[in-house]
N, C-alpha and C positions, 0 to 999 in steps of 0.2 A: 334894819331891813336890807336883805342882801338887792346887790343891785346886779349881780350875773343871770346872765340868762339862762336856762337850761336847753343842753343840746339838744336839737329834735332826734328823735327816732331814726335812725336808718331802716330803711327797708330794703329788706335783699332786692337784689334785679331781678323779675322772673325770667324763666329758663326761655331760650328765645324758640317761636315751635317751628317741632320739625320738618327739615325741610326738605323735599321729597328727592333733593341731589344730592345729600348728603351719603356716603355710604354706609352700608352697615356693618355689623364685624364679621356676616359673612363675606359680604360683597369686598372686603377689604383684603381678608385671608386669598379669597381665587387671586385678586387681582395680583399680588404680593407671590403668589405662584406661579403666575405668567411671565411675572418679568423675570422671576428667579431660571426658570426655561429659557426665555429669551436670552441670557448674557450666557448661559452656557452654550445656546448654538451660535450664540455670537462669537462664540471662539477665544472668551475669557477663561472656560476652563476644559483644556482639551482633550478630547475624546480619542480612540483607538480609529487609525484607520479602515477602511475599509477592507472587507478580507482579499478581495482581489485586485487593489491595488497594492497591497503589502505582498502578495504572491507575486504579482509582475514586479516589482522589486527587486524580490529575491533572486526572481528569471533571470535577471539581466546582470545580478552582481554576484550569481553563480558561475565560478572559475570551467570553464572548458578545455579539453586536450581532444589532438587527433591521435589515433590509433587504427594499427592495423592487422587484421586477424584474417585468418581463414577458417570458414563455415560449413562445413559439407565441402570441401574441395574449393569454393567457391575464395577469393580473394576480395575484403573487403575496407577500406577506410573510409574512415569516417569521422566528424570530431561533435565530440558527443560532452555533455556534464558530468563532473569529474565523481558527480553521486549516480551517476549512469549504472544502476545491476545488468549484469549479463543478459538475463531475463529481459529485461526489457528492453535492450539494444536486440535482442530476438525478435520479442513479439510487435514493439512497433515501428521501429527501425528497418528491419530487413524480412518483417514480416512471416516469420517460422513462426504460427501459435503452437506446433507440436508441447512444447515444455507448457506446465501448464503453473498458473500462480495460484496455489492453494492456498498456503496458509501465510506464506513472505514473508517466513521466519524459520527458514532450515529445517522447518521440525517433521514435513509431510512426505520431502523427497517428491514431488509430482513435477518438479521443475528439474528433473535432474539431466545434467547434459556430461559427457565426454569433453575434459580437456587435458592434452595432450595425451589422449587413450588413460584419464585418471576421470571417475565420474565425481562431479561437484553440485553442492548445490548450486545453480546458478541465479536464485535469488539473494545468497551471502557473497555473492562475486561478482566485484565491481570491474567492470567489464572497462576501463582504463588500465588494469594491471596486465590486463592479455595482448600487450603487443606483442607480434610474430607469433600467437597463441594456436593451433589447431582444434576448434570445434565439434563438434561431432553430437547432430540432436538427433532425434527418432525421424527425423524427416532424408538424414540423410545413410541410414542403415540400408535400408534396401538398393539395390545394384539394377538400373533401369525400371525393368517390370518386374523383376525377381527379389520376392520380401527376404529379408532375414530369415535365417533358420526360426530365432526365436518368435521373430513376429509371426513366421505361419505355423510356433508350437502353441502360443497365445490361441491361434481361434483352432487348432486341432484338439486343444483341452478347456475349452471353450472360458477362458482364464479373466473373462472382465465380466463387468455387467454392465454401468454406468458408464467406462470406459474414461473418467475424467483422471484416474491415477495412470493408467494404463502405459500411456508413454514412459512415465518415468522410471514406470515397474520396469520394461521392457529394453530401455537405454541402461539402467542400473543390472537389470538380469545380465546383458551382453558383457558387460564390466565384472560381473559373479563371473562366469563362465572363463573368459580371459584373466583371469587372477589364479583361477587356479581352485575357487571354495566352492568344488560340487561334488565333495566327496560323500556326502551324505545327504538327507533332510533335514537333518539338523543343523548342519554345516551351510545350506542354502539359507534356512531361514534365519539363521543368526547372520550372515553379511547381507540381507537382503530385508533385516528389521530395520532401515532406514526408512523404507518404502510401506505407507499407509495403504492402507482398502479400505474403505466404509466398507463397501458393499461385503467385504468378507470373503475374497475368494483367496486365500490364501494356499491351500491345499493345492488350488488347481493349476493356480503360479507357479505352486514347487516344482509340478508335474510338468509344466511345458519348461522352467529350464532344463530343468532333469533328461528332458526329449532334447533339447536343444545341444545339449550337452554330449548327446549321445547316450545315456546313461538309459533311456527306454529305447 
């Protein structure tokens, strides 16, 4: 007769119940996405600056130069950002909105100014290169009270509508006429295809430099 005892039975543990602070596998996921949040704006993994303290940056470790030009007669220096366009050492610098910023990509001519009696776009012309440079906008064509020939052939052939190309047609027209290309209509409108209309007044453009020309 055997004299070993036989092992008792094991009985598993029961499961111990649940307990109502325990989490669940939802309450586990948010939580696991909060802190995942937290260490990023904790600064463990970093994020793009702000756009306008990356602009003030720029401001301040953007290279400047003085320059000095004449405006309509006027003498002016100034020291301006070396990405300074013409155009806008006009418009906000010394205040001439005459040229006007259409498209601030050469392609509308509305910005077109006179330098040195040569018309340019002055939105592709960086207005650091014009030292000792002479100027010449729609603002300074007229002689006191007395408009340009061309400005008073513009509203004698009643040549705008909207009036927002108008300067440039008109700065660009006075540069047609002093070059010499107003031999015909054809000849006006192929040097004067720089210069945009929406509005469409093309015909009547031709017609007042043709006037201004003397040619009517």
């Amino acid at each position: 007769m055997s004299t070993e005892r036989p092992e008792p039975a094991l009985t598993p543990p029961a499961d111990p119940p649940a307990s109502s602070s325990a989490p669940s596998r939802r309450a586990f996921i948010a939580t696991s996405t909060a802190i995942g949040g937290t260490v990023v704006a904790g600064g463990l993994v970093a994020g793009p600056p702000p756009l306008g303290a990356e602009a003030a940056v720029a401001a301040e470790a953007a290279p400047g130069s003085r320059v000095s030009l004449t405006v309509n007669g006027v003498r002016h220096t100034v020291t301006i950002d070396n990405r300074t366009s013409l155009l806008d050492l006009l418009r906000e610098r010394l205040g001439l909105t005459g040229a006007k910023k259409g498209c601030n990509a050469g392609a509308c001519g509305a910005c077109t100014v006179l330098v040195d009696g040569r018309r340019v776009n002055s939105c592709l012309t960086l207005a650091v290169r014009l030292e000792g440079a002479e100027v010449t906008t729609v603002e300074g064509l007229e002689k006191g009270d007395r408009l340009h020939p061309l400005q008073q052939a513009f509203i004698d052939q009643d040549a705008f509508q909207c009036g927002f190309c108008t300067p440039g047609q008109i700065v660009s027209g006075v540069a047609c006429i002093q070059e010499g290309h107003t031999g015909s209509p054809e000849e006006i409108r192929e040097w004067m295809s720089g210069n945009l209309c929406r509005c469409g007044c093309y015909v009547k453009i031709e017609r007042a430099i043709e006037q201004a020309a003397g040619r009517k």
